[in-house]
C-alpha positions as CSV (number, residue, x, y, z in Angstrom):
1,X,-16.9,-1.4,-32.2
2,X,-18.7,1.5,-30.7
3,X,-16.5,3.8,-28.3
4,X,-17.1,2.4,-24.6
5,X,-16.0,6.6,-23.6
6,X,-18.0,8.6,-26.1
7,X,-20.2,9.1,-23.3
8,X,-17.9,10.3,-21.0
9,X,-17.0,12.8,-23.8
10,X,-19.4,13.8,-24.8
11,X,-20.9,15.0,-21.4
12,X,-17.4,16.2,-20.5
13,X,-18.3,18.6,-23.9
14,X,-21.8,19.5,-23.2
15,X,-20.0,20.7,-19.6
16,X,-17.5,22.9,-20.7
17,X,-20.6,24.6,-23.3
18,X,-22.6,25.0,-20.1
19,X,-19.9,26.6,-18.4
20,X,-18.4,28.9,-21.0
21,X,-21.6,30.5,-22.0
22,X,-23.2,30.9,-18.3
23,X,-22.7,34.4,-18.0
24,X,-25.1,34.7,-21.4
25,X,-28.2,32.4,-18.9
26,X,-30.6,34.1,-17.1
27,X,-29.6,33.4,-13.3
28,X,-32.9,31.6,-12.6
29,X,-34.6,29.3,-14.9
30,X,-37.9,30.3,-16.4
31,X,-39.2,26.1,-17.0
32,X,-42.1,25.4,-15.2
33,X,-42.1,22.1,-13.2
34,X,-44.5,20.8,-15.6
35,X,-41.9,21.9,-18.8
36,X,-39.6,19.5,-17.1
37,X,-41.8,16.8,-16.7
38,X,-42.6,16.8,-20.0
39,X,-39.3,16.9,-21.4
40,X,-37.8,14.3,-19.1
41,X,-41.0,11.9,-18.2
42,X,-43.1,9.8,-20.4
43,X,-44.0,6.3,-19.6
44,X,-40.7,4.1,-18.8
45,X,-39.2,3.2,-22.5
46,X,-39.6,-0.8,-24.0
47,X,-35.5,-0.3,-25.6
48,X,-32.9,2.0,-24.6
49,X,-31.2,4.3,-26.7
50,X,-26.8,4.9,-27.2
51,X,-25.3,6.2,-24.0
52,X,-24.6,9.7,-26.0
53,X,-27.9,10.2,-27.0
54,X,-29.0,9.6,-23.3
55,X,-26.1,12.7,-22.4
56,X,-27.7,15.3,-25.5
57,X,-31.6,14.3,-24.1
58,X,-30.5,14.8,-20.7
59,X,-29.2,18.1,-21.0
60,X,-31.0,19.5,-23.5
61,X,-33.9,18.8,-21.3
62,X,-31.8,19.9,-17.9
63,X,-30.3,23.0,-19.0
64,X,-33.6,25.4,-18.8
65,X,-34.2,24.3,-15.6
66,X,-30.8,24.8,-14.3
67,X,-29.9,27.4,-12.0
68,X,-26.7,29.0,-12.6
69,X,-24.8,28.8,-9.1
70,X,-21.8,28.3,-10.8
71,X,-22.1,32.1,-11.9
72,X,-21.4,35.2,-10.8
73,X,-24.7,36.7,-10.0
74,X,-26.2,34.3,-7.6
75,X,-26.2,35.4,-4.8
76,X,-29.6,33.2,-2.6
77,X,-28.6,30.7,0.0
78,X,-24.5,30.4,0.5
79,X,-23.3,28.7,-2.1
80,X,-19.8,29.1,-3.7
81,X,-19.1,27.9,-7.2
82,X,-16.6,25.2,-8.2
83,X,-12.7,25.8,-8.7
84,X,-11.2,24.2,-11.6
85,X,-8.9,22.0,-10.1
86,X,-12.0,21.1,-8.1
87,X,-14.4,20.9,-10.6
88,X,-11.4,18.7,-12.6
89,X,-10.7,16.4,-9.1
90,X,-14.2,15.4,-9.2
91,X,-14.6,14.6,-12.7
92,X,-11.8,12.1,-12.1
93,X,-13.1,11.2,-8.6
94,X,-16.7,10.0,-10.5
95,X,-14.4,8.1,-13.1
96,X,-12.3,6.6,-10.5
97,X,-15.2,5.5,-9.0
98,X,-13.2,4.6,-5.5
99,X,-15.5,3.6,-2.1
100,X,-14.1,5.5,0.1
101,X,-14.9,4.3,3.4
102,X,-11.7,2.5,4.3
103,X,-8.3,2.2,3.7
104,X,-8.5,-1.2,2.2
105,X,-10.9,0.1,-0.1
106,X,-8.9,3.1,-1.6
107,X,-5.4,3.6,-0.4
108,X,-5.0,6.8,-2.6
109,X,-8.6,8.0,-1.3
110,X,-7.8,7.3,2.3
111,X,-4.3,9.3,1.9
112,X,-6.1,12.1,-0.2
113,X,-8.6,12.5,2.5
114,X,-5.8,12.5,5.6
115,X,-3.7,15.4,4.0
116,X,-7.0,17.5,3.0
117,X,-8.4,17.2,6.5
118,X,-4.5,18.2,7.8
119,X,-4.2,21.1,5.4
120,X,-7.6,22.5,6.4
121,X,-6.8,22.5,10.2
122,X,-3.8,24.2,9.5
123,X,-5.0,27.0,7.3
124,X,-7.4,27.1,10.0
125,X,-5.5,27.3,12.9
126,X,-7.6,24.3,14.3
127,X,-6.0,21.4,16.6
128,X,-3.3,19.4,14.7
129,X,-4.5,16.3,17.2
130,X,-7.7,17.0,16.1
131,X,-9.8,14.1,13.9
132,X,-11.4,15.2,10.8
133,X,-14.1,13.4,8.3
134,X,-15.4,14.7,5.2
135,X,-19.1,14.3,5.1
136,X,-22.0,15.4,2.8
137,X,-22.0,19.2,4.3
138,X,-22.5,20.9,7.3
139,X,-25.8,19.1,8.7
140,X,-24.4,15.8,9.1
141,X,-21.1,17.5,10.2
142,X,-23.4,18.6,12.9
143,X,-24.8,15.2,13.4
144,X,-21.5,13.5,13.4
145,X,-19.9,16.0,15.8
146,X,-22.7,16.4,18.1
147,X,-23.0,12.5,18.3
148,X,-19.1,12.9,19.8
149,X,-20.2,15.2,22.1
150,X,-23.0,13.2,23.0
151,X,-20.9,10.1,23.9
152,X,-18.4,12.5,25.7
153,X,-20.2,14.6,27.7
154,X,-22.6,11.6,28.9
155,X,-19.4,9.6,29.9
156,X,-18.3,12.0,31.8
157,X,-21.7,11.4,33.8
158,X,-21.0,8.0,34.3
159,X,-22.9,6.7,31.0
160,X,-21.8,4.7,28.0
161,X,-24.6,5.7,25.5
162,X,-22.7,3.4,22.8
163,X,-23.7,0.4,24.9
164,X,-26.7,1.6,26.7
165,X,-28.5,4.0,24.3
166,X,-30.3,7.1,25.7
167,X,-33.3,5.3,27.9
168,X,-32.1,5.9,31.4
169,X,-29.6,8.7,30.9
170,X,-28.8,12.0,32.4
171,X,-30.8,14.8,30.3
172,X,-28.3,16.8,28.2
173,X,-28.8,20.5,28.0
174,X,-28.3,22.4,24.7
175,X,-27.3,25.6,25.1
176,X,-27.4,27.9,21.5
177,X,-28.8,31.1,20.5
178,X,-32.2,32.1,19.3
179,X,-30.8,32.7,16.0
180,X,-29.6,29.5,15.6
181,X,-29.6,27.1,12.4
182,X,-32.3,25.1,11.4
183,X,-30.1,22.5,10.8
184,X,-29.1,22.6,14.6
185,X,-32.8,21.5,15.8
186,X,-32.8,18.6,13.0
187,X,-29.3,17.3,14.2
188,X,-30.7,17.3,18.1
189,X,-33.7,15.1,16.6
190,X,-31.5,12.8,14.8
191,X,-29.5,12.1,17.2
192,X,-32.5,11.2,19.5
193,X,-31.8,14.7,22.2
194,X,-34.8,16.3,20.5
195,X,-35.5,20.0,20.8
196,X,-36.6,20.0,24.4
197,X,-33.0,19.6,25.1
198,X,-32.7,23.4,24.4
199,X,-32.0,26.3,26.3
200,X,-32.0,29.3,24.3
201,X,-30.5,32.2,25.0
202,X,-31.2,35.7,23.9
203,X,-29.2,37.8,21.4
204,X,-28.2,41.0,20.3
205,X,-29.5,42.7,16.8
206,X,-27.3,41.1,14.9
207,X,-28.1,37.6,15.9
208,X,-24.9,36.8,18.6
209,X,-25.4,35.4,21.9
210,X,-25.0,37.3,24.8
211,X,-22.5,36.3,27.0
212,X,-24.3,37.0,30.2
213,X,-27.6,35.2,29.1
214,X,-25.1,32.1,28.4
215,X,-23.3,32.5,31.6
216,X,-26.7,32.1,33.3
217,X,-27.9,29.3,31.0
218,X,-25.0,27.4,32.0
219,X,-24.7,27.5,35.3
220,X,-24.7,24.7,37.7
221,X,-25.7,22.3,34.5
222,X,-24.7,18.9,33.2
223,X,-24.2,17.5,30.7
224,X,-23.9,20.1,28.6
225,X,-23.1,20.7,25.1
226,X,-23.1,24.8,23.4
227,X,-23.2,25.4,20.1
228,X,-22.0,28.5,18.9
229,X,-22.2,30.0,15.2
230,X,-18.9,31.0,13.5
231,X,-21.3,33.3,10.8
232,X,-25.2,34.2,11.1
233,X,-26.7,32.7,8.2
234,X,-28.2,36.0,7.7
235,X,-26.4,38.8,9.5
236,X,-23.1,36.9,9.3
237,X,-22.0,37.9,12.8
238,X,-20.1,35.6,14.9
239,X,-20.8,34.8,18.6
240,X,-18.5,36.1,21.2
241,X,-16.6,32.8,21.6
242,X,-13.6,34.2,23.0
243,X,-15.9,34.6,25.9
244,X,-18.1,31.5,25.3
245,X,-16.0,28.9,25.1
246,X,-14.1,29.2,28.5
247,X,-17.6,29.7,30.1
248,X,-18.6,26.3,29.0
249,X,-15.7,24.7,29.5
250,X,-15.4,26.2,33.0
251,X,-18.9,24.3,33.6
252,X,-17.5,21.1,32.0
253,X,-19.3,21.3,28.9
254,X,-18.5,20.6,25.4
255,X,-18.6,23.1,22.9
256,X,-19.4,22.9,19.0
257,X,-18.9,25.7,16.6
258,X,-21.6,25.7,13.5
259,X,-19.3,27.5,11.4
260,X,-20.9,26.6,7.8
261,X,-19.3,29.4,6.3
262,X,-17.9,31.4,8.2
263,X,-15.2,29.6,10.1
264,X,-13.2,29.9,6.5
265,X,-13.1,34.1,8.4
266,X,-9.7,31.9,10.3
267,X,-7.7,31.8,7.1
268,X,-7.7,35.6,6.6
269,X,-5.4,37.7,8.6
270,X,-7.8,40.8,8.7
271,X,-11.0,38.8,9.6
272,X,-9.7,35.6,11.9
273,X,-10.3,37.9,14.6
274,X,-14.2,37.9,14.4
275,X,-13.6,33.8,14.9
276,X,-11.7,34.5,18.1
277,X,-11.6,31.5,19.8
278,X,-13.4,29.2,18.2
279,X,-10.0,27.6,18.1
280,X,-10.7,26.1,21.7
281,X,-13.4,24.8,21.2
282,X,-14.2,21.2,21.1
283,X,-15.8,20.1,17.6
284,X,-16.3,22.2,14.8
285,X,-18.7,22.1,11.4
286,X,-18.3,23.6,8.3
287,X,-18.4,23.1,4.6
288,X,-16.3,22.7,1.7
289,X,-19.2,23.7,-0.8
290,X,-19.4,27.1,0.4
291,X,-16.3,29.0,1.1
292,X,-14.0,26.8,-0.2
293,X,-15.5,26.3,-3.9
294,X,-15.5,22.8,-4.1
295,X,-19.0,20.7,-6.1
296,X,-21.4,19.9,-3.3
297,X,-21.4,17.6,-1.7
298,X,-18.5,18.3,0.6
299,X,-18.7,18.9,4.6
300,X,-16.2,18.6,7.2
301,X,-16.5,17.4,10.7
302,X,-13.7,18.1,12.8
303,X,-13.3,17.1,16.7
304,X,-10.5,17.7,19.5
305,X,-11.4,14.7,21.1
306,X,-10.2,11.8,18.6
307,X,-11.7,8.9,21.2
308,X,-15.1,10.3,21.4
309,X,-15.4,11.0,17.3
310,X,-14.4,7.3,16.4
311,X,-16.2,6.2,19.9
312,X,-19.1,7.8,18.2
313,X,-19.0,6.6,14.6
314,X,-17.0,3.9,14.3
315,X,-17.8,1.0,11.8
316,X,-16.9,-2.5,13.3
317,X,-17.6,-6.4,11.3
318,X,-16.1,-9.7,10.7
319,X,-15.0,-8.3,7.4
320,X,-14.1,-5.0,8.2
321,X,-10.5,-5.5,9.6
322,X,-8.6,-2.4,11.5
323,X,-5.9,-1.1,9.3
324,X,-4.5,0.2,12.4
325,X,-1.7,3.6,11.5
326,X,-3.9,4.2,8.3
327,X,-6.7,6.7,7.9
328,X,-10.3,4.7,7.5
329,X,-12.8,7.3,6.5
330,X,-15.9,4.7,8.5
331,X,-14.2,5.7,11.6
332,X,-15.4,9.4,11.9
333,X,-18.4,9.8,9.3
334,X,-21.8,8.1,9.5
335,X,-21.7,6.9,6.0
336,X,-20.4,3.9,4.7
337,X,-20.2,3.3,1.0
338,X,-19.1,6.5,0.3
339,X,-18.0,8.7,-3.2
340,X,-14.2,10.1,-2.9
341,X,-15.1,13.3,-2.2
342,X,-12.0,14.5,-0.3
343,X,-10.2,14.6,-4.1
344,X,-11.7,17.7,-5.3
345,X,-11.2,19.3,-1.2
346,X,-7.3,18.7,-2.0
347,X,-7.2,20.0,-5.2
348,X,-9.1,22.8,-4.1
349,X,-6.4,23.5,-1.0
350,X,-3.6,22.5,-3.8
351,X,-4.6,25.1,-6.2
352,X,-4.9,27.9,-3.8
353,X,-2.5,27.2,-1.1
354,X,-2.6,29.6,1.9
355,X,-2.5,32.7,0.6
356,X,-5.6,31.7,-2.2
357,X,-7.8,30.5,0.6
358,X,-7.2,34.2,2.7
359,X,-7.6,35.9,-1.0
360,X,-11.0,33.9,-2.0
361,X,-12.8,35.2,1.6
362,X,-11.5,38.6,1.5
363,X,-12.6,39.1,-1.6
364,X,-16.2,37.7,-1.1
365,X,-16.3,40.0,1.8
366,X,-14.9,43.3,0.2
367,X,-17.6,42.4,-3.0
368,X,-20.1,42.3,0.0
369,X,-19.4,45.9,1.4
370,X,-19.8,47.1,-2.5
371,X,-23.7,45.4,-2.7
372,X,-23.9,47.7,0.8
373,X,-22.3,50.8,-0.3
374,X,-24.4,50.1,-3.7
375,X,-27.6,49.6,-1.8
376,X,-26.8,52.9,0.1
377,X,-27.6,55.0,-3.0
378,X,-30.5,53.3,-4.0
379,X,-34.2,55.4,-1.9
380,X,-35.9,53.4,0.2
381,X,-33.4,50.8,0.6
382,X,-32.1,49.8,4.2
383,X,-29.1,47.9,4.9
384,X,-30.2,45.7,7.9
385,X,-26.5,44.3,9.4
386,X,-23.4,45.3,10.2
387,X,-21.4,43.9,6.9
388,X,-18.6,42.1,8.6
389,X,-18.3,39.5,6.0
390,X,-19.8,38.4,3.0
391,X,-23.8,38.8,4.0
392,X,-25.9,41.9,3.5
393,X,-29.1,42.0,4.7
394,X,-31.7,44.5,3.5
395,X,-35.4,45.8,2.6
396,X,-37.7,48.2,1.3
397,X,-40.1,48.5,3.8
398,X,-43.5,47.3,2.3
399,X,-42.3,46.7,-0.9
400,X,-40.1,44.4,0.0
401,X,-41.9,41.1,-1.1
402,X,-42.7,43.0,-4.4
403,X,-38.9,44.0,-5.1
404,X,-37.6,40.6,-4.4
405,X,-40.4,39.0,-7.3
406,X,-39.1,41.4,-9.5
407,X,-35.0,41.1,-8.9
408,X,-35.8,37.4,-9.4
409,X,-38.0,37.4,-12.1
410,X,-35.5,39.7,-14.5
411,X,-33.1,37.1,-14.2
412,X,-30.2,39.4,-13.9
413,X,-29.2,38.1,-10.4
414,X,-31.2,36.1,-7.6
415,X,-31.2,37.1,-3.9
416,X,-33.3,35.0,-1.1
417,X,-36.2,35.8,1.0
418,X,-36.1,35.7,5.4
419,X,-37.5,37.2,8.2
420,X,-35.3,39.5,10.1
421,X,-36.7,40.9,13.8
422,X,-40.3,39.4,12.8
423,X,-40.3,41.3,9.3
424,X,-39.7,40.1,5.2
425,X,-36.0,41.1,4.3
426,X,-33.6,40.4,1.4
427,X,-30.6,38.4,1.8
428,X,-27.6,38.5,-0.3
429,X,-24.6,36.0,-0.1
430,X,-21.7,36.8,-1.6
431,X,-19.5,33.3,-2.0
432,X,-18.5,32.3,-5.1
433,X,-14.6,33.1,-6.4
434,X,-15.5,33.8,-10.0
435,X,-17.8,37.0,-8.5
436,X,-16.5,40.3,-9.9
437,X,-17.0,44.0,-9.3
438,X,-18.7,44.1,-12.5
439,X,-21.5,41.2,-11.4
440,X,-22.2,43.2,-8.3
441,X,-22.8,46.6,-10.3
442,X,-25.0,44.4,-12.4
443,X,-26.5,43.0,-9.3
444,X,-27.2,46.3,-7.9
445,X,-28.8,48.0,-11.1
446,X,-31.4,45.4,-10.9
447,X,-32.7,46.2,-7.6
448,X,-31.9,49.7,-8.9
449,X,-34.5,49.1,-12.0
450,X,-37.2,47.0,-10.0
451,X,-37.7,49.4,-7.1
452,X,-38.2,52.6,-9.9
């Protein structure tokens, strides 16, 4: 009888190969699109073939088209790698094969997913009333949260927009910064406020809002609902929320902190004070994928008003009977069916405990200042931001398009292109644990060798 798990172990095996010799790959792939279609297309097959042969096709057609996040030279978008115990929870999670949407569907999911979402607003410092649910990543964290403060902030008004929808309602202001996410304005349009609903204020040259132009924007308005970023996708600066949030709240608002990434800055002792006062706020986004290492996807939306998060999301049917004390996952995400996802966030926070979580982020953000201090050396390099955590933004004047092709195209590391103050600059993230000293040297000797 053939093994029902060969599959299983076999992929388990082509894995661990894929992981061990990593270092060996170039960062970036060099298949072309069409190398991949070709490799994995064809017409749709008559017969199938054995499940293991389906694993050794697949990845021997995957692999050169694979980029190699999970290393220690990429450095393009945020993105952390996987823990082990992470990387080993979700294994298990996929074989489990739990829904974890309710209680009643997966006690031990449901439980898994309560203590995760209590030990990350402790090493966080955030509420302990607070309500927490583990979405896909930090854009529908921001959906989920700014749905809450949606219903809240329009109840306050005198309007149940659970019952009545939006036609009719008072207009909600957004107030956020100029340097805002992207995945901000999508959120607004999801969730039916649109991007009209903006007010946006002006910021300094590192991308945080300035507290007088949000004291102004503000004033005299409701409903309101500011969002405030806890790390500048490119700068990595943090808005002065100590100052923010009791502006808001002084005008009745509610106040969400996009903190993707950086809100992890609240487990170190030597860089919580950059996210002074996000604490107070009202809802918060982040992910798990980033900072915390975990396989995407993993997102967490956490909100101090438990009423308004499950007023928001909740799930009700026939068939779908309140567990009442227990934890139901469909009460504060917008999904459904649902993979177990919170197992590899605990096994993450298990493995590292407090003091792993505060080591992981200071060291992404000491390896940071070395690609700056590195940069310095390099002519005709300019480091664009203030390095106050693990983003360094930079250029070469008009070569700077032409450096980043080249960096890219050697394979030794990969960096990302933006725009910084209307002009093409280089971005490098520095997020993943298994990053050494020795990857940013390497990292740094390429744009060393491209720019010569």
């Amino acid at each position: 009888m053939p093994d029902p798990h060969a599959a299983p172990r076999r992929a388990a095996e082509r894995a661990l190969d894929y992981l061990e010799n990593i270092d060996d790959r170039p960062v970036f792939p060099s298949a072309t699109s069409d190398d991949l279609r070709t490799a994995l297309g064809g017409p749709f097959p008559d017969d199938g073939v054995s499940p293991e042969q389906v694993i050794d096709d697949l990845a021997d057609a995957v692999e050169p088209g694979l980029v190699s996040v999970a290393g220690g030279r990429y450095f393009g978008f945020v993105t952390g790698g996987h823990l082990t115990a992470a990387l080993g929870a979700d294994w298990l999670a996929s074989a489990w094969d739990q829904n974890a949407f309710t209680y009643v569907s997966s006690p031990a999911a449901a439980v898994v997913e309560e203590i995760a979402g209590r030990w990350i607003k402790e090493v966080l410092g955030l509420p302990g009333g607070a309500s927490v649910g583990l979405v896909t990543g930090c854009q529908m964290a921001h959906v989920t949260c700014l749905a809450a403060a949606r219903f809240e902030v329009l109840r306050r008004a005198g309007w149940d927009v659970g019952r009545a929808g939006l036609t009719g309602a008072p207009p909600i202001k957004v107030v956020t910064g100029r340097q805002r996410h992207a995945t901000v304005d999508r959120a607004l349009r999801l969730l039916g406020l649109g991007t009209d609903s903006l007010a946006l204020v002006d910021v300094d040259d590192q991308g945080r809002m300035r507290p007088d132009a949000l004291a102004a924007a503000v004033d005299g308005v409701a409903p309101l609902i500011a969002i405030v970023q806890a790390g500048e996708v490119n700068t990595g600066s943090f808005d002065p929320m100590a100052e923010i949030v009791p502006a808001v709240h002084a005008a009745g608002g509610w106040v969400h902190v996009d903190g993707a990434f950086g809100l992890w800055a609240l487990a170190s002792s030597d860089l919580s004070g950059l996210a002074a006062g996000a604490q107070a706020a009202d809802s918060w986004a982040f992910d798990a994928h980033k900072w915390l290492n975990v396989p995407y996807d993993s997102g967490v939306a956490a909100c101090a008003h438990p009423a308004a998060h499950r007023a928001a999301m909740a799930l009700h049917g026939d068939y779908l009977a309140p567990t009442g004390s227990e934890y139901d996952a469909m009460d504060f995400v917008p999904d459904a069916s649902r993979r177990a996802r919170g197992m590899a966030v605990y096994a993450a926070l298990r493995s590292l405990g407090r003091s792993g979580v505060a080591e992981m982020v200071d060291q992404c953000c000491a390896l940071a200042r070395r690609v700056a201090a590195g940069l310095a050396t390099i002519p005709g390099i300019e480091v664009l931001n203030d390095v106050v955590l693990n983003q360094v933004l930079f250029d070469a004047g008009e070569r700077t398009g032409e450096l980043l092709a080249r960096v890219q195209a050697s394979g030794e590391t990969w960096f990302g292109g933006t725009t910084w103050a209307g002009k093409p600059a280089i971005r490098v993230s520095v997020s993943s644990w298994v990053t050494t000293e020795a990857d940013i040297d390497r990292a740094v000797a390429a744009i060393k060798a491209a720019i010569e």
